[in-house]
GURO-931149 format. One line per field, with one value per residue (C-alpha): residue number from 1; x negated, y, z negated. Coordinates in Angstrom, 1 decimal, always signed. Example, Ala and Ser with C-alpha at 12.3 -4.5 7.8 and 13.67 -1.06 7.14 Angstrom:
2
resi <- (1; 2) $
px <- (-12.3; -13.7) $
py <- (-4.5; -1.1) $
pz <- (-7.8; -7.1) $
***
This chain:
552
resi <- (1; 2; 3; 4; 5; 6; 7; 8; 9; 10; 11; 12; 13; 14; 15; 16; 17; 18; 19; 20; 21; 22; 23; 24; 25; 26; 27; 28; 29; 30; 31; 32; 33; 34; 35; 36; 37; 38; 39; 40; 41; 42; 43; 44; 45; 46; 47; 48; 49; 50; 51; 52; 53; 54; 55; 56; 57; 58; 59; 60; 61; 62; 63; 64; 65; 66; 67; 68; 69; 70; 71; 72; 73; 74; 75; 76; 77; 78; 79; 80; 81; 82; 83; 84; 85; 86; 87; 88; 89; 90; 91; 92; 93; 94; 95; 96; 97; 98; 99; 100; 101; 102; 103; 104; 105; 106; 107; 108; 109; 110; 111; 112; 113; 114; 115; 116; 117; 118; 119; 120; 121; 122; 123; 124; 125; 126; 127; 128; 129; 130; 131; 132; 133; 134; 135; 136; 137; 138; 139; 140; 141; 142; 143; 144; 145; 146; 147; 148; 149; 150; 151; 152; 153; 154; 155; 156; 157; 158; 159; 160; 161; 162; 163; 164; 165; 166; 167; 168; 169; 170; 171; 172; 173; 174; 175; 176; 177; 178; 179; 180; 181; 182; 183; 184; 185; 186; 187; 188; 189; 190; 191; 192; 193; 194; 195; 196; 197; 198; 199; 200; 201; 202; 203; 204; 205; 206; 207; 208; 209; 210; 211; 212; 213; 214; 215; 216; 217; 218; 219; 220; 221; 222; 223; 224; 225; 226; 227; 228; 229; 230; 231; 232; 233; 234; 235; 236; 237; 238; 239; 240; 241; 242; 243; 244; 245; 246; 247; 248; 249; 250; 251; 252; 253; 254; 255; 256; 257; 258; 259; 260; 261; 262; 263; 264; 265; 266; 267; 268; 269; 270; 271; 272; 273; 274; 275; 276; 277; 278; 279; 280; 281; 282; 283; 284; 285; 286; 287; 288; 289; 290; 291; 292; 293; 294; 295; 296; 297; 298; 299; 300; 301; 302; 303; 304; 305; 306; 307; 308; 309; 310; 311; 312; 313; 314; 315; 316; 317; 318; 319; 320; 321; 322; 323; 324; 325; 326; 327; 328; 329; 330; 331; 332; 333; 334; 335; 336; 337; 338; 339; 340; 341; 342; 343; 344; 345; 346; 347; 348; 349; 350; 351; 352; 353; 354; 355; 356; 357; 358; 359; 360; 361; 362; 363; 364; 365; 366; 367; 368; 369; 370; 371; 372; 373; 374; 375; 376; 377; 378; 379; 380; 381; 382; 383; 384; 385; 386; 387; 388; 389; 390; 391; 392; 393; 394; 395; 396; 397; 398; 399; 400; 401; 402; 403; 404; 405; 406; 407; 408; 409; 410; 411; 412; 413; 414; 415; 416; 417; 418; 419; 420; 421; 422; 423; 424; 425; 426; 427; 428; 429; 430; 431; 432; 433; 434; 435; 436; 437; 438; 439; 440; 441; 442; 443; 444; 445; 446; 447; 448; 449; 450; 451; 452; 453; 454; 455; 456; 457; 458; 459; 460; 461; 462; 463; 464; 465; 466; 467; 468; 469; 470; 471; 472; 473; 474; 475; 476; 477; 478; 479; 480; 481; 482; 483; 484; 485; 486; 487; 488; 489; 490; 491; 492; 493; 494; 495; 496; 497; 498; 499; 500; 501; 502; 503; 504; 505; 506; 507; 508; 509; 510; 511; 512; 513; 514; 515; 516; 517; 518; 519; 520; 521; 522; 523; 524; 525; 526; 527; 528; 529; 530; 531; 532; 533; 534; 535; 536; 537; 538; 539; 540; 541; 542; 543; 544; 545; 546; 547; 548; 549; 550; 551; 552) $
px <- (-132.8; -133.7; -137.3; -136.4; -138.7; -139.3; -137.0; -134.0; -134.1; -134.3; -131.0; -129.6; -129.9; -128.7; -125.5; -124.7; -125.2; -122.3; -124.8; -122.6; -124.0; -128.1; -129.8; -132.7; -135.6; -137.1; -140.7; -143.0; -143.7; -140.5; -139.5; -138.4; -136.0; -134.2; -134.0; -132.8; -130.0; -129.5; -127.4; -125.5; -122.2; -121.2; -124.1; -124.2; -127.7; -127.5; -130.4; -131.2; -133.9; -135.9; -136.5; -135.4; -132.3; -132.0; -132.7; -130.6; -127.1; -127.6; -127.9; -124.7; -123.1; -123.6; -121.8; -118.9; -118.8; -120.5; -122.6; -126.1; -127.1; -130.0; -132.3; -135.0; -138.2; -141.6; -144.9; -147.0; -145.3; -141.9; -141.8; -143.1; -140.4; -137.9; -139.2; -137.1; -134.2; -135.4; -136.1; -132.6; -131.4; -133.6; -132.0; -128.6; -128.6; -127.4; -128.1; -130.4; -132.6; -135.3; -137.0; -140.7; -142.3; -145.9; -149.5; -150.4; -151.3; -155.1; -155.6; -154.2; -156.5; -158.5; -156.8; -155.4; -153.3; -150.7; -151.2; -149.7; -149.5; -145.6; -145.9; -147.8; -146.3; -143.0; -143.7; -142.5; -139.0; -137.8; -136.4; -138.7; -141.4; -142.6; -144.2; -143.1; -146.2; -144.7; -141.2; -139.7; -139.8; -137.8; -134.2; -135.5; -136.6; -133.6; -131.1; -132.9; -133.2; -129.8; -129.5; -132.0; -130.3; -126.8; -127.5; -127.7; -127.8; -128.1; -131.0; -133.1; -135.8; -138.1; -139.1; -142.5; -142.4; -145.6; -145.0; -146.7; -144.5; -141.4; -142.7; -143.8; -141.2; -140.0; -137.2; -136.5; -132.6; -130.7; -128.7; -125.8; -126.0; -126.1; -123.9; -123.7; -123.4; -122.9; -122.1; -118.9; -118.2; -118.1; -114.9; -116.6; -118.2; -114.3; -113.5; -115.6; -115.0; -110.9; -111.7; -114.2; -111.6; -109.0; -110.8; -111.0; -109.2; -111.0; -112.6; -114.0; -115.0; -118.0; -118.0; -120.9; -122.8; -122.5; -121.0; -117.7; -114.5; -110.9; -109.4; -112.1; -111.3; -107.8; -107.7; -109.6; -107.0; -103.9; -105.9; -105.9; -102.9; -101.6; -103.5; -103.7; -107.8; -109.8; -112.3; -114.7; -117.9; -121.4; -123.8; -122.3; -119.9; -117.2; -115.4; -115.2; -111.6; -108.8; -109.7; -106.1; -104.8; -103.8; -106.7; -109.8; -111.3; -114.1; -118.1; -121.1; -123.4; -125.9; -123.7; -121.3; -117.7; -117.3; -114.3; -116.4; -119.8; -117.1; -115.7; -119.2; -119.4; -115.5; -115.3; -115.9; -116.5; -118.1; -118.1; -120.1; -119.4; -122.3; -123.8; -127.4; -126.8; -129.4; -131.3; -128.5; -125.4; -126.9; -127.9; -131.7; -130.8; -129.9; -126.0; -126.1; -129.4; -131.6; -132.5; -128.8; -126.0; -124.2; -120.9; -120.8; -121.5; -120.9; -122.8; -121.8; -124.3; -124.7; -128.2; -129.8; -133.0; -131.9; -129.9; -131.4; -134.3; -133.2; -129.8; -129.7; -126.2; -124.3; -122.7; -124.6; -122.2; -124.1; -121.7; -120.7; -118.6; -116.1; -115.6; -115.7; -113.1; -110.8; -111.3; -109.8; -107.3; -106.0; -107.0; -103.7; -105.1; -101.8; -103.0; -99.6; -99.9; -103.7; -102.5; -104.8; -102.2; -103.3; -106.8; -106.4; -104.5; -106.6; -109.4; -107.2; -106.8; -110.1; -111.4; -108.0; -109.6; -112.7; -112.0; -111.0; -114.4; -114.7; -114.6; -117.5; -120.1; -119.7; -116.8; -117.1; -115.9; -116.5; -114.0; -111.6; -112.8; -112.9; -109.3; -108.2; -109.9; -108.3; -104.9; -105.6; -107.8; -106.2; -107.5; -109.4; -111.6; -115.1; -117.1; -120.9; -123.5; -127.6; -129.0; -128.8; -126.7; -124.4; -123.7; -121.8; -118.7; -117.6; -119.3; -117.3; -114.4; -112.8; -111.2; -112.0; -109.4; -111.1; -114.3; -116.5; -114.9; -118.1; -121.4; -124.0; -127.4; -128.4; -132.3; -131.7; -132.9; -132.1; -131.2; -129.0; -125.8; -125.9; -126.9; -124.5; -121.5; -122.9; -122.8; -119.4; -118.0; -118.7; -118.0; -114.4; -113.7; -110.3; -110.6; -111.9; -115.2; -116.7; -120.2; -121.7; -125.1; -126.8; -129.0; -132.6; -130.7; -129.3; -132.5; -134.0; -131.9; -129.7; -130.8; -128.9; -125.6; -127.5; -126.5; -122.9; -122.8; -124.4; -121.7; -118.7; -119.1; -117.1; -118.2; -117.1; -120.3; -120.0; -123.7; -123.5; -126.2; -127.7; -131.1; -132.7; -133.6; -131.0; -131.8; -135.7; -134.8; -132.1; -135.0; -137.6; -135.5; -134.3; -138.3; -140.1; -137.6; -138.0; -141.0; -140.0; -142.2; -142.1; -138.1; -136.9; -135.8; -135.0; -132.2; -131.4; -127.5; -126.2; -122.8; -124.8; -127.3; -123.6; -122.9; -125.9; -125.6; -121.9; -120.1; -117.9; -119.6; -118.1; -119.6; -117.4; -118.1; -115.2; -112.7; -109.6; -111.0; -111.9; -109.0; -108.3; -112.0; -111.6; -107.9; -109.8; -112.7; -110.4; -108.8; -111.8; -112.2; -115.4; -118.4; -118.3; -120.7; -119.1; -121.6; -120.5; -122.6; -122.4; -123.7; -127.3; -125.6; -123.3; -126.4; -123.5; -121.1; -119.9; -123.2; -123.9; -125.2; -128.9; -130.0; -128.6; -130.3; -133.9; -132.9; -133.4) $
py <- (+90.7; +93.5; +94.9; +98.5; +100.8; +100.6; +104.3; +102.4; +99.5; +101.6; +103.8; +100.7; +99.2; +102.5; +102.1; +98.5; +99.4; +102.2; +104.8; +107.5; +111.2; +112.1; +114.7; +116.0; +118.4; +117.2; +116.4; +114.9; +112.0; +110.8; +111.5; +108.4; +108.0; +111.2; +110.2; +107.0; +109.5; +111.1; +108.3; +107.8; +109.8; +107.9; +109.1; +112.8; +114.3; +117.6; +119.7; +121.6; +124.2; +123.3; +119.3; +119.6; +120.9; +118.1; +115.3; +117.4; +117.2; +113.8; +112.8; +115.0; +113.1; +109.9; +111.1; +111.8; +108.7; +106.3; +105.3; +105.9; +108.9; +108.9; +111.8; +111.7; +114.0; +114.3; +113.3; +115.4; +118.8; +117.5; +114.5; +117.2; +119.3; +116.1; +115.0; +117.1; +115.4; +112.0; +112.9; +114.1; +110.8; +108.8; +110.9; +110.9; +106.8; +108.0; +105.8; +107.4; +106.3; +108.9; +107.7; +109.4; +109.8; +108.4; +108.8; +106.0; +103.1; +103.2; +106.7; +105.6; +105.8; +108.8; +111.5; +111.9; +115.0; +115.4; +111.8; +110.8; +107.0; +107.0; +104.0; +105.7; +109.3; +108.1; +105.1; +106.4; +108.0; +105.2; +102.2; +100.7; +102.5; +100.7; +101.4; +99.3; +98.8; +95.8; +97.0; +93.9; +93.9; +97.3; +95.4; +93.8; +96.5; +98.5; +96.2; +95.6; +99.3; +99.7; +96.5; +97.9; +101.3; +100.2; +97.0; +97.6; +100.6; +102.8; +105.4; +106.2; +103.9; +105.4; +104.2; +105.2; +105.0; +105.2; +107.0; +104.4; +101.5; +103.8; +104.2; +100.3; +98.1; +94.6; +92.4; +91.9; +90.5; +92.7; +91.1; +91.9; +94.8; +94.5; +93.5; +95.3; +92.7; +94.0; +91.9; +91.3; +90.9; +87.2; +86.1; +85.9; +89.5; +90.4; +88.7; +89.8; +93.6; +92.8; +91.9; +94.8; +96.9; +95.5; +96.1; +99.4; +102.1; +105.4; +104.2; +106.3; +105.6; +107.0; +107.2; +107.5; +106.7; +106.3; +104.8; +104.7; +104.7; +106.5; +103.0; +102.1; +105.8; +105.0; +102.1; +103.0; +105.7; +103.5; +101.3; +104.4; +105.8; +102.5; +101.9; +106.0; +105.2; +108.9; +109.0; +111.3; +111.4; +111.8; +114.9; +116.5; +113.1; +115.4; +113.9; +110.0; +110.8; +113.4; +116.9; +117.1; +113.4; +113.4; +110.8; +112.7; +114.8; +116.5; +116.0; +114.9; +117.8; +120.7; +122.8; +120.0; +120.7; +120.7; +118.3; +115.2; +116.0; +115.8; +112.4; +110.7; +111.0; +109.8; +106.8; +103.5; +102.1; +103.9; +102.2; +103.1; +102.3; +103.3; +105.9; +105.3; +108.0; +110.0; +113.0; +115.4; +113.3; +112.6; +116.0; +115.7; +112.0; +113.7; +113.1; +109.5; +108.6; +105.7; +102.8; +102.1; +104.1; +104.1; +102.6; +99.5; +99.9; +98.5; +99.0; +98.1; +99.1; +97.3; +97.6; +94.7; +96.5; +99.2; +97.4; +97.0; +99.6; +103.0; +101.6; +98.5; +97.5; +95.3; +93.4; +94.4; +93.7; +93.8; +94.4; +97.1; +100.1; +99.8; +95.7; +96.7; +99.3; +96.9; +94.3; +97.2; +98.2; +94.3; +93.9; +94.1; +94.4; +93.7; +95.8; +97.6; +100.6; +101.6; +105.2; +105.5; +108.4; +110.7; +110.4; +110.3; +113.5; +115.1; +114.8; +116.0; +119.3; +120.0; +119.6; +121.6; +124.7; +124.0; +126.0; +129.1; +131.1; +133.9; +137.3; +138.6; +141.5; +144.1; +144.5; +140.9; +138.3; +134.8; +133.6; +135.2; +134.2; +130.5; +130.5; +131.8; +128.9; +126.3; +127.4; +128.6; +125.3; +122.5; +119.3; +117.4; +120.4; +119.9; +122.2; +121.8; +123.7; +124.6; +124.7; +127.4; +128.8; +130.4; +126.2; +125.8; +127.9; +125.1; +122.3; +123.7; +125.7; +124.0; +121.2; +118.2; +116.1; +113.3; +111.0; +113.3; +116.9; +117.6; +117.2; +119.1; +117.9; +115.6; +116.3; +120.0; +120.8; +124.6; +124.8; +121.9; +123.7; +125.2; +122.3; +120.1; +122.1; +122.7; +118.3; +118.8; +120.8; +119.3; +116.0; +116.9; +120.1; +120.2; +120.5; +123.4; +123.6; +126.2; +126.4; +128.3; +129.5; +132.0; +134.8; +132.6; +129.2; +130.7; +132.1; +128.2; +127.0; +130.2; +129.6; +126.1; +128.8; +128.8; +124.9; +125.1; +127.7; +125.8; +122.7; +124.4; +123.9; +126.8; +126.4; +129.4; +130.4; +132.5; +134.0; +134.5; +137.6; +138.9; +139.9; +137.6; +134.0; +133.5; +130.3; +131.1; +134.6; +132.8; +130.3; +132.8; +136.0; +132.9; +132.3; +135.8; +138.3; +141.3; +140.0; +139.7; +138.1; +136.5; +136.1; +139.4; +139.1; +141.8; +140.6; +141.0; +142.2; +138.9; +139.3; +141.4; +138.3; +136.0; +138.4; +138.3; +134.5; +135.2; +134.9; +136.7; +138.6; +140.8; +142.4; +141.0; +143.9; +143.4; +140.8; +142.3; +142.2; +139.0; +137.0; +138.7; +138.7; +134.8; +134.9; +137.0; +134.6; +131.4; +133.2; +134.1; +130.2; +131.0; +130.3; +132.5; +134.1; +136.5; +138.0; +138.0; +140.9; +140.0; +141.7; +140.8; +140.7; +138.1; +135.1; +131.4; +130.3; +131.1; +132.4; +135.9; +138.6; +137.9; +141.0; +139.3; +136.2; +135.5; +138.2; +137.3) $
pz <- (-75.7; -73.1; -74.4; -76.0; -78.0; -81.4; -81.9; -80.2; -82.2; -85.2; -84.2; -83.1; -86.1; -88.6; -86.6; -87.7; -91.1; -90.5; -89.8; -87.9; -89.5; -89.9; -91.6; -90.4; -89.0; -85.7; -85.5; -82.3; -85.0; -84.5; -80.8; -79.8; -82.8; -81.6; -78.3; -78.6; -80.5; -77.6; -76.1; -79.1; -78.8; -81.8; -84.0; -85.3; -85.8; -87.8; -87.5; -90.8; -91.3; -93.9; -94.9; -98.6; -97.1; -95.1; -97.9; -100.2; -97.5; -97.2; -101.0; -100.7; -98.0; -99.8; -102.5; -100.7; -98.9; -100.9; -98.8; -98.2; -97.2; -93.9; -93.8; -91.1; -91.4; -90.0; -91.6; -94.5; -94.7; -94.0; -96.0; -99.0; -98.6; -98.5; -102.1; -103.9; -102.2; -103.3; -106.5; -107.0; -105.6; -108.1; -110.7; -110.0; -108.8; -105.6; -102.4; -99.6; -96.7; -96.0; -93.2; -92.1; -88.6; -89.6; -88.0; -85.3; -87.0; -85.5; -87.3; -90.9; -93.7; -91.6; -93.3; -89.9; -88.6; -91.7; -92.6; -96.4; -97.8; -98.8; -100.6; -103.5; -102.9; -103.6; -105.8; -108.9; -107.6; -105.1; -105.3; -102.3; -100.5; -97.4; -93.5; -90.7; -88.8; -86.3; -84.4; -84.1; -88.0; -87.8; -88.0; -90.9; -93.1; -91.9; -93.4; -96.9; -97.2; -97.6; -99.3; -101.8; -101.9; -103.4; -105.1; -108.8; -110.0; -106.5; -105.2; -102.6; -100.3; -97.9; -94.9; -93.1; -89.3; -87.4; -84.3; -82.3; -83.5; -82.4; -78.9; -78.9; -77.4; -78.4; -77.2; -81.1; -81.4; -83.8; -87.3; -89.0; -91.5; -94.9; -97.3; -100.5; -103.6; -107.1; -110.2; -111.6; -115.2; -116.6; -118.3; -121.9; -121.4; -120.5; -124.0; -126.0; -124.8; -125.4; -128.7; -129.8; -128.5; -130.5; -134.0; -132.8; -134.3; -132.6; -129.4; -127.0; -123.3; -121.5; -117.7; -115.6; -112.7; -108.9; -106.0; -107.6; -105.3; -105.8; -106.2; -109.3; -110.5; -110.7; -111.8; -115.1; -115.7; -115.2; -117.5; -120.4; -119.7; -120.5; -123.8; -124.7; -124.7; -124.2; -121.7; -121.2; -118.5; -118.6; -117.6; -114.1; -113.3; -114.0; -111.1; -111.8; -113.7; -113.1; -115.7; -115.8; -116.8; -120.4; -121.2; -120.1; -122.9; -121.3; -120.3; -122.3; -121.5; -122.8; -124.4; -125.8; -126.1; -130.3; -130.5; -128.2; -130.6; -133.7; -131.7; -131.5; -135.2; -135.6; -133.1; -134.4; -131.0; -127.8; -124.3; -121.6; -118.1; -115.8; -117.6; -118.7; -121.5; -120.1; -121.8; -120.6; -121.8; -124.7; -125.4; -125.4; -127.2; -130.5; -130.4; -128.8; -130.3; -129.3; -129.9; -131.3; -132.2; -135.8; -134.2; -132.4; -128.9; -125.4; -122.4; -119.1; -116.4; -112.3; -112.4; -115.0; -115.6; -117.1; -120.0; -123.1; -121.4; -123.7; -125.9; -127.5; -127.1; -128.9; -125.9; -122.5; -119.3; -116.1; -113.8; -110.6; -112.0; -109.5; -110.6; -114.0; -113.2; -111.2; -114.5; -116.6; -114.9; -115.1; -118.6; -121.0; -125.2; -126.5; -129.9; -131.0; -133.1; -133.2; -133.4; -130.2; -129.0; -132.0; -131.7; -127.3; -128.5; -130.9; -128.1; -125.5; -127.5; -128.3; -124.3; -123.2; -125.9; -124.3; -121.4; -122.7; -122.2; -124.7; -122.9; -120.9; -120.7; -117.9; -115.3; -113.7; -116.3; -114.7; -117.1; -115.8; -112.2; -113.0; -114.7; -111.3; -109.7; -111.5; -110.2; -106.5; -105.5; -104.0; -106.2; -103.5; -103.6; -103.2; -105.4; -105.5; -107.8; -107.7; -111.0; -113.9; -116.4; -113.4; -112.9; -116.3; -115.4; -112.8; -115.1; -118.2; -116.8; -114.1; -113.2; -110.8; -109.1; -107.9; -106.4; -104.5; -105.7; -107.8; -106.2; -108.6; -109.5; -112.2; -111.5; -111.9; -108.4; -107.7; -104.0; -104.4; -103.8; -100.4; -98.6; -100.6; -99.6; -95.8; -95.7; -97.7; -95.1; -92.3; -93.6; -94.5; -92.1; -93.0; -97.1; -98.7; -99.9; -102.8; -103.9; -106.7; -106.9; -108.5; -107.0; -107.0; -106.3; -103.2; -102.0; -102.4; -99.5; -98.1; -95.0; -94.2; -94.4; -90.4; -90.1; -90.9; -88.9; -86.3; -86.6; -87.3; -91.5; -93.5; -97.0; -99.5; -101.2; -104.2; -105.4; -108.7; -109.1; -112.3; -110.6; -112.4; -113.4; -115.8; -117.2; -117.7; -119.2; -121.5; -123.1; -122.9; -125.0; -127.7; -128.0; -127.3; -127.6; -125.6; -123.8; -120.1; -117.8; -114.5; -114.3; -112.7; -109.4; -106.5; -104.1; -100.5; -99.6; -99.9; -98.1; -95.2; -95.1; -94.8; -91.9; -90.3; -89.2; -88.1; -91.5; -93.4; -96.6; -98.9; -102.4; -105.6; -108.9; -110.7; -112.1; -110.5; -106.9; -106.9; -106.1; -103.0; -101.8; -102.2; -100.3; -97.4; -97.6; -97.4; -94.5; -92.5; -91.3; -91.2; -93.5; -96.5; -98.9; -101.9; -104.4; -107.7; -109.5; -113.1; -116.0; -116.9; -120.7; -119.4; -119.6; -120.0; -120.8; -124.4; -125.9; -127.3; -124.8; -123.9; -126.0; -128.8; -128.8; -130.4; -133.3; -136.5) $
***
């Protein structure tokens, strides 16, 4: 082929592995990469202004597509920043390329100019680390990069890119892109699941993981709609199965809904389906304790490695979540009269109770807010979260339609929920797009409100403000009561701040004006920020008033 610099053969190759958005912050490491972009009317580059931002949008945009996320950043100070979006990837087995402008190959191991060996900064929250230090090789690592990235259980892979290979050129022949293979379940594993199922008289599915697909989703709740099996989801996956079908029965999370920690104890048979039962759906692995649970339990997982790693199941099914999903939804049990209605029922009830929030503190009740939500949002919704208390009114009170309606961190990265809903929106321009943050999550990443400005994104941003950190404060009155330090926090005018980069702002201090400020926001078509000023009394969801709490 015609000789080309390494930077074209690498944006050449992105787009045969379906490549068509990157997220990024340009850097003279990388040059050639962006303009080799340049001529690429197919390929959208979206600059964001800071690189956690940036890694953060893309984890987001895989999400929502599911399929890897790119994120391209310079060396040293900009792959830093980027960590925090690889970490969250790692943690939430989401798929994402970051790929790194390095130092020329003849300065590495100089401590050159911002130079950084990826391989061992990253080693411990990637999938693959590697440098490219011969272009022609660049199609190559491309293409196993996202091979690596959504075989088995998915995550991130970074790529370092020194910038002398990308302005090197080679006449290197491109290949096909990769082709994503994931195991399917075996016909005995398929057996022997029909007849644990069977002796079953309280069974209770646990859904988790990534990378699932609306087809896998609904075919898992045809599959218990048919058999009256509950289902319920792991720590923020609030969105692999419809809240409002009649089988789901709510989240595995801090801050347990009382009728799923009463089920745990009830069920004589739990089945997980890509969730790892991590520390925060198993509640800090005291409800679903390790290294086996009192009830017979199946675990079905894609990636083989992590079976057998924290559970000891007793039948292990490696296999994709969205084959095991399609097997299910195939898979008649023929067991009349289990009486799996009552106890899908009896579930049922409990998560429908769940959701009525006990009144609030102060003139704002976010109760009251978030019952209004789950009427007036359409349910392909996307609503994305930061971290903090603020995070469990969506994660506890409202309710998600569908794959890709809930993108909310599983690290618990604050600053995750402005850039998530800044890729949501312009991703899907045309469905509506709500974020919640609180006041120091927003501050972490409020200035990437400047990037959807920039590409037309209209996410509605509500800041929920208590003036301090919330979550910090919580833990630190329960364990030194009345002995504040370090979490008080003095806020900018958040709505003037919206206004400032051209969006709409308005000031929310009471419960009765807040459905209209969200009407006027949702009419604006413009990016939105409303600040929520809650009382500092009013700490989460469902607990006593901060004073309250650490008393004797």
């Amino acid at each position: 082929m015609t000789k080309r610099t390494g930077g074209r053969v690498l944006v050449e190759a992105l787009a045969i592995n379906g490549v068509s958005t990157i997220f990024g912050v340009p850097g003279e490491s990388y040059l050639e990469a962006l303009d080799a972009i340049y001529e690429r009317p197919d390929m959208l580059y979206v600059t964001c202004r800071q690189e956690g931002g940036a890694a953060f949008m893309a984890e987001a945009h895989a999400k929502l597509t599911s399929r890897p996320g790119v994120c391209f950043v310079t060396r040293g100070p900009g792959a830093s920043n980027a960590s925090i979006g690889v970490h969250a990837a790692f943690q939430n087995s989401t798929p994402l390329i970051l790929l790194i402008g390095q130092v020329p190959r003849r300065n590495i191991e100089r401590e050159a100019f911002q130079e950084i060996d990826y391989r061992r900064m990253f080693g411990q929250t990637t999938k693959w680390v590697a440098q490219i230090d011969d272009p022609a090789r660049i199609p190559e690592f491309v293409n196993r990069a996202f091979q690596t990235a959504m075989a088995g259980r998915p995550g991130p892979v970074v790529l370092a890119l020194p910038e002398d290979v990308l302005r090197e050129e080679t006449g290197v022949a491109l290949q096909p892109g990769a082709t994503v293979v994931q195991a399917h379940p075996g016909a005995a594993d398929l057996s022997s699941l029909r007849s644990m199922l069977a002796a079953s008289h309280f069974p209770l599915f646990i859904l988790g993981g990534s990378v699932w697909t609306n087809p896998a989703r609904l075919a898992v709740e045809a599959f218990a709609m048919r058999h009256q099996v509950p289902v319920a989801v792991g720590f923020r996956r609030q969105d692999l199965f419809d809240n409002r079908h009649n089988c789901y029965v709510g989240d595995f999370a801090w801050g347990n809904i009382p009728s799923l920690v009463a089920a745990v104890e009830q069920a004589d048979l739990i089945v997980a389906l890509g969730a790892r039962l991590d520390e925060g759906t198993s509640y800090k692995y005291s409800l679903l304790t390790p290294p086996r649970l009192k009830q017979p339990f199946v675990h079905i997982l894609p990636g083989a490695e992590e079976l057998g790693r924290v559970y000891h199941a007793d039948l292990m099914v490696n296999a994709g979540v969205c084959e095991m999903a399609h097997a299910l939804g195939t898979m008649d049990l023929s067991v009349p009269g289990r009486g799996w209605s009552e106890w899908r029922l009896q579930l049922r009830h409990g998560y429908l109770k769940s959701l009525e929030a006990t009144a609030q503190p102060g003139r704002l009740d976010m109760g009251k807010v978030m019952a209004y939500l789950r009427t007036a949002l359409p349910p392909d919704a996307i609503v994305t979260t930061g971290a903090g208390n603020f995070a469990d009114w969506p994660n506890k009170t409202y309710q998600y339609g569908g794959i890709g309606t809930c993108l909310s961190p599983i690290s618990g990265a604050m600053g995750y929920g402005v850039p998530a809903a800044v890729a949501a929106s312009i991703t899907f321009p045309g469905r509506v797009v709500v974020c919640f943050s609180g006041d120091g999550d927003f501050l972490m990443n409020g200035q990437e409100i400047a990037t959807a400005v920039q590409y037309g994104g209209k996410p509605i941003i509500l800041v929920v403000n208590n003036n301090m950190y919330g979550t910090i404060r919580m833990h630190q009155q329960i364990r030194h009561p009345g002995r504040v330090s370090g979490t008080g926090l003095v806020n900018p005018d958040f709505a003037a701040f919206a206004r400032a980069f051209g969006g709409h702002g308005e000031c929310v201090k009471r419960t009765e004006d807040f459905a209209p400020a969200f009407e006027r926001a949702c009419a604006s078509g413009k990016l939105a920020v409303l600040e929520l000023q809650i009382d500092p009394e009013s700490i989460c969801f469902n607990m006593p008033p901060l004073s309250e709490l650490g008393r004797p």
